[in-house]
N, C-alpha and C positions, 0 to 999 in steps of 0.2 A: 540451448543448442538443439537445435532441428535438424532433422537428415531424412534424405528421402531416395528414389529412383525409379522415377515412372516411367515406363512403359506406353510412346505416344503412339505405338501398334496397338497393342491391348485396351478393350472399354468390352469386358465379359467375352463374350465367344464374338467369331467374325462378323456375321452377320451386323449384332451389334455395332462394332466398332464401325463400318461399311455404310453404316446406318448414319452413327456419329460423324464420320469425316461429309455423308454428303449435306450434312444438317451445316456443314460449318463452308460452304461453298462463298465466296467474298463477292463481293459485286460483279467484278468483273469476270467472275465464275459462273454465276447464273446469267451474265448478259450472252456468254459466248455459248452456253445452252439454251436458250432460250432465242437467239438466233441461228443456231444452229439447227434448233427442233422449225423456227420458220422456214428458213430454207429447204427442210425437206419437205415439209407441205406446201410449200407454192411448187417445186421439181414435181411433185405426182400429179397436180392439178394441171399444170403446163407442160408436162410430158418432156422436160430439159435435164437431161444423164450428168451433163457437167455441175448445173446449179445441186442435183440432188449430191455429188461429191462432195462440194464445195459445205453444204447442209451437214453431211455425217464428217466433215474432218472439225467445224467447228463443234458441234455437237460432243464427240470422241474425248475432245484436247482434255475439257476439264474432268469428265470421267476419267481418264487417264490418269491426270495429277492426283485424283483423290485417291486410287489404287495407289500407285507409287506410294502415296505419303504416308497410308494405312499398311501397304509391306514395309516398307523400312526400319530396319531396327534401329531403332536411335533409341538409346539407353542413357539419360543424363541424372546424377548425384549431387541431390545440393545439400547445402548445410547453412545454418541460421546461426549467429553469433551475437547475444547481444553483451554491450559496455557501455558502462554496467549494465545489471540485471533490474537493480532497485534504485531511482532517484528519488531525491525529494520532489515539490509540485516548483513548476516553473523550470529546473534542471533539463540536459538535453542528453538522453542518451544515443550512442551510435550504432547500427545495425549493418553487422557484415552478411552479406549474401556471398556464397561460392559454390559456384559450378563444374563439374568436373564431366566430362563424355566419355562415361567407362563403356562404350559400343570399340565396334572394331571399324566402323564410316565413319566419317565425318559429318558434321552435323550442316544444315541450313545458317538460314539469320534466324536467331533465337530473338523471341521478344518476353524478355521476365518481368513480374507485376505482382509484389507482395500485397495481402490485405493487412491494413490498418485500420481501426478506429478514426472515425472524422477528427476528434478530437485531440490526436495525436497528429495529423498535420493532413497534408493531401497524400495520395498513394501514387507510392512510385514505382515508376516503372522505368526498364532500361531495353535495351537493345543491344545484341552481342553479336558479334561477329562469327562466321566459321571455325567453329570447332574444330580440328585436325582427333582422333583416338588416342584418350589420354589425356587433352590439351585441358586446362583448367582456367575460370577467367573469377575475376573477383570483385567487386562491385559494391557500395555502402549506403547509409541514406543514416541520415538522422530524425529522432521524436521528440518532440516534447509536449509536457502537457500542465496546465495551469490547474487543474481539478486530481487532485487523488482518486485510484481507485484500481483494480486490475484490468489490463486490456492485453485480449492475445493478439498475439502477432503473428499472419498466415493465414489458412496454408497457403505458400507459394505455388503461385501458377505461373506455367511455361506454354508459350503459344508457338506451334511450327508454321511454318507456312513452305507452299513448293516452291522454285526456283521462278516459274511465271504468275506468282500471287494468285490463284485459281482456288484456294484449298488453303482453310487456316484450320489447324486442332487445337484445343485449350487443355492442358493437364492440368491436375493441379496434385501438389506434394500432401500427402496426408500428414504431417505432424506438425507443430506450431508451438510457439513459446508465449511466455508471460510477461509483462511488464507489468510491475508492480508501483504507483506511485504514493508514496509515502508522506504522510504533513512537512510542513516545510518546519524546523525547528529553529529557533534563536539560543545562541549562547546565554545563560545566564549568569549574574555577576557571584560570585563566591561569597551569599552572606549567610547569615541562621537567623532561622526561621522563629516564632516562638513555638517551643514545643520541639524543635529540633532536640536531636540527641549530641552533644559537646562534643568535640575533639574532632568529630567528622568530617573528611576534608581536607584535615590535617595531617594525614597519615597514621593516626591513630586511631585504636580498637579496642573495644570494652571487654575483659574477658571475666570467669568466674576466680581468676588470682586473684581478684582483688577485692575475694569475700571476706569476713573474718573466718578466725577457724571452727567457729560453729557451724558456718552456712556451706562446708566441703560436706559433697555426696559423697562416700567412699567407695569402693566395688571390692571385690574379693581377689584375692593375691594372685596374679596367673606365671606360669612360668616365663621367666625373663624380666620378669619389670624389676624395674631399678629398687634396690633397698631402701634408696634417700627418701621414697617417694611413699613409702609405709606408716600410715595414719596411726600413732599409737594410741591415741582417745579411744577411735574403735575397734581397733584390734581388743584391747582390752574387755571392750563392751561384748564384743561378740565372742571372745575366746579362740579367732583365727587373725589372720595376716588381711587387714585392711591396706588397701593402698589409696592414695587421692584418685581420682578419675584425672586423663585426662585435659588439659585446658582447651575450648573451644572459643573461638571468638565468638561472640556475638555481634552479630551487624541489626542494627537501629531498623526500622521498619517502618514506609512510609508508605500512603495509600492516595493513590489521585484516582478521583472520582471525577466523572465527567457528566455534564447533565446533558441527555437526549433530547428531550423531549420537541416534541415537534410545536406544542404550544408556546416553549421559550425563545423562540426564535422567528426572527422577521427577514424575509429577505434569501437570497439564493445568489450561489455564487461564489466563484474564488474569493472578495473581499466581503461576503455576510460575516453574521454575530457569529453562528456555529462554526462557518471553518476556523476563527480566530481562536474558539474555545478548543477545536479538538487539535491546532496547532499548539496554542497553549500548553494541555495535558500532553502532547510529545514530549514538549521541551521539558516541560516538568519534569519526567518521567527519567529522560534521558539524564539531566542535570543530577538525578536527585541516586539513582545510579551509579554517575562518573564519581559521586561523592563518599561512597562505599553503603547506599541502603538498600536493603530490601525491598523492592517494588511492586505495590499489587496496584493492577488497574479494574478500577470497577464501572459500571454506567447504573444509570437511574434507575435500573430496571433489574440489579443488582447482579449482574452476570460480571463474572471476573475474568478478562480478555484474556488470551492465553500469551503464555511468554513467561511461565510461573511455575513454578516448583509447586507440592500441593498447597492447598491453601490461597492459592494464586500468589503470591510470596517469591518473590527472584532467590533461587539460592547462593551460593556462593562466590567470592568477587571473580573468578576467570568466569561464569554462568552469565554477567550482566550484558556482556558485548550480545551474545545469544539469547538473552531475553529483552535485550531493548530490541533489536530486529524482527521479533517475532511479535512486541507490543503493537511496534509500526505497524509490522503488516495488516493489525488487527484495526486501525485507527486507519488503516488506507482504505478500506473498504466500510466503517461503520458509518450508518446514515440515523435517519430518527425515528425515535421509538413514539409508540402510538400514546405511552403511559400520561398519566395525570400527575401520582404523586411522586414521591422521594420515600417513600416507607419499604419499601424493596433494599432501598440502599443501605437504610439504617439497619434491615434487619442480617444484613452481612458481614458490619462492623461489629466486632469487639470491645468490650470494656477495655479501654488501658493498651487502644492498635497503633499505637506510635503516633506520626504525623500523620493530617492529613489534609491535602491541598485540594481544592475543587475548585472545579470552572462551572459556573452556576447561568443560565440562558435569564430570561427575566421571568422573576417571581412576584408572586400575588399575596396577598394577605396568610393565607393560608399555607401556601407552600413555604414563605419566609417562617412561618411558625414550624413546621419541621426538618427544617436546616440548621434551627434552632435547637433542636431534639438530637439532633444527629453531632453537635458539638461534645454532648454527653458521653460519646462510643471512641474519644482520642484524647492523646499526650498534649495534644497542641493542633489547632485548626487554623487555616488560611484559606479565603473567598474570596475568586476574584467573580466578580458580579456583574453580570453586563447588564446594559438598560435598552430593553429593544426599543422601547422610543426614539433614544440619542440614534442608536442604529441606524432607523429607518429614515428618518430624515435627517437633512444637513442641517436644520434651522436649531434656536433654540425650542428643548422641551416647553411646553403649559407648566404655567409655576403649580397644576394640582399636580402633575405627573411628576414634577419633581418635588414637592413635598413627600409624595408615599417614596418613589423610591428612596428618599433620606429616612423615612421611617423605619421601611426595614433594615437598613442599611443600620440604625442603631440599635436595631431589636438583637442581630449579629450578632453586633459590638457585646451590648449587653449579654448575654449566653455565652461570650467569651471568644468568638471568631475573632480572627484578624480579616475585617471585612475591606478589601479594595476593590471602588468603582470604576469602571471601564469604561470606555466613551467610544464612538468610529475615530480610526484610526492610530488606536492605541496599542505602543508597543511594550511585549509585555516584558522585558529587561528592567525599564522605570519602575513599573507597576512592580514586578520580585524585589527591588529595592527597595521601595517605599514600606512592600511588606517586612523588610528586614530591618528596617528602621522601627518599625512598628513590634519586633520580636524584643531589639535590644532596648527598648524604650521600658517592656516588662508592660507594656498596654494596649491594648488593641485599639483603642480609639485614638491612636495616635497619628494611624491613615483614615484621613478627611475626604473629605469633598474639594479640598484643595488640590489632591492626587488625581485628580477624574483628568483624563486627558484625553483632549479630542468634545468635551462635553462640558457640562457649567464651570466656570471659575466664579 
């Protein structure tokens, strides 16, 4: 929401403004000064009293209008409304503008003219009728945009002009708003992953009930806790009133990793390798969320995007609506990082960090050897891998290029990845499927080079 109320009198002290309205004088403002300023010099050189009249009332008129337009109090309040605030890429949001003339006149023909981003559509502008004091007028446009990323909206400029077009002034509203455009995400199908944690999904939640009675942490008796809840193992051990702690649930803990790097990717553009990858790591993200886990988003470069409780770690399930929002946002604006390796990322993960999903850009000998290293730091790993070859062109890969990328693609395998190949035009619904085939299988090499879609069969 924007709100504003300029002052088309006011631009600093008079002079000033006097200054501004004569800079803004319209064509046929300077034509009727500039023959007006001729006719008095031809009246002095021809000695004719009537022409030299005729000279100063043309001359006068548009000085006239410019004083007028610059006293005038015209006092106008607008306000900016966007619906929504945050789309996905492609989505169209709507943009209300409303005008209100809190002066005690009536206003001219107002001509209004928001700025927008090119890439949000063309800039529009309206035309409003005579205002009455008080009278309010309201007016909309729509945006959209095929690229994520944040673009403001505004400030709103309002142009007056006089009654004989002589004299136009441009205000503009000093405040302005944000559209935020967010990856576009796809539904994913409800299966487990390998390495996933059981039950999830299902409405169910792992808690510490379900230790034996050796593994209960006890605490010290406080007033009010219930008696049934009184550990006698260690009350005995300690010689006071042990109670159980507490049950907390525990929610499973997944990590989507997204690769940057500006060498793994070929190509620009709403349908490149990278948008598909950091759309990909949305939906992950979101899916992996709606499913009750913990979500940390990391990049190659090993920064954990915010939307995270510490740790980068989503906390608790009413938190994920507010941490998937805040992931987006972070994935609405991230572009590519300058790095080479992947050892930033490894050095982030934890021994034994739950799942963890990655969208990987295309890898080299090297880099596929520590992705390899990095299956080491999780419960269960999933790669979806893209081949910038296939990307870059429509045609079939060179059988070298597609030899190595089957090489690494089993180097994955082998290290224990659930490695799935990604081709142009692949959606990644299939491709979470094929991985879950590949979970329930208990093998990773279960997703082939038959699964590449869009690229070799």
């Amino acid at each position: 929401m924007a709100a504003g109320g300029p002052d088309p009198r006011d631009d600093g002290d008079g002079g000033g403004a006097l200054r501004a309205a004569l800079s803004g004088l319209t064509t046929r403002g300077r034509s009727f000064l500039a023959a007006g300023v001729a006719a008095v010099v031809c009246a002095y050189v021809l000695g004719q009293a009537d022409l030299l009249r005729v000279g100063l009332l043309l001359a006068a008129l548009p000085l006239v209008c410019v004083v007028v337009l610059v006293r005038t109090r015209h006092r106008v309040a607008g306000t900016r409304r966007l619906a929504p605030s945050r789309v996905p890429a492609g989505a169209e949001a709507r943009v209300h503008l409303r005008m209100e003339n809190v002066s005690r006149l009536p206003t001219g023909l107002l001509m209004l003219q928001d700025r927008v981003p090119y890439v949000l559509g063309p800039r529009p502008r309206f035309v409003l009728d005579r205002m009455e004091p008080g009278g309010r007028r309201e007016v909309s446009y729509r945006v959209r945009s095929d690229l994520r990323g944040r673009y403001p909206l505004g400030p709103l400029q309002l142009r007056l002009s006089d009654p004989f077009g002589m004299c136009e002034l441009t205000r503009s509203f000093s405040a302005y708003d944000t559209l935020v455009v967010v990856p576009r995400t796809e539904p994913l199908p409800p299966v487990r992953l390998a390495g996933g944690a059981p039950g999830y999904g299902e409405g169910r939640q792992r808690s510490p009930a379900l230790a034996g009675d050796d593994d209960v942490i006890p605490r010290g008796y406080r007033h009010g806790d219930d008696l049934r809840r009184v550990h006698w193992r260690s009350t005995a051990r300690h010689g006071e009133l042990m109670v159980r702690r507490e049950e907390q649930p525990q929610r499973p803990q997944c990590t989507v990793l997204l690769d940057t790097r500006r060498t793994a990717y070929r190509g620009a553009g709403p349908d490149s390798a990278f948008e598909w990858a950091v759309s990909g790591a949305a939906s992950a993200l979101v899916h992996m969320l709606e499913r009750g886990y913990s979500v940390r988003l990391l990049t190659d470069e090993g920064n954990a995007l915010p939307g995270a409780a510490a740790g980068g770690l989503a906390g608790s399930a009413h938190e994920s609506a507010e941490s998937a929002s805040l992931m987006l946002d972070a994935l609405a604006v991230i572009d590519h990082s300058d790095g080479t390796g992947l050892s930033r990322a490894y050095d982030m993960l934890r021994d034994g960090d739950g799942l963890l999903i990655a969208f990987f850009g295309d890898l080299d000998e090297e880099r596929a050897a520590e992705v390899a290293r990095i299956r080491r730091r999780s419960a269960g790993a999933v790669a979806f891998v893209l081949d910038g070859a296939d990307w870059e062109t429509d045609g079939v890969p060179a059988s070298g290029a597609r030899e190595a990328f089957e090489r690494r693609l089993r180097l994955l395998r082998e290290s224990g990845w659930t490695a799935v190949p990604v081709g142009r035009g692949a959606g990644l619904a299939d491709h979470w499927r094929r991985a879950g085939q590949a979970g329930a299988a208990d093998g990773p090499a279960a997703v082939g080079t038959t699964g590449f879609s869009g690229g070799w069969s």
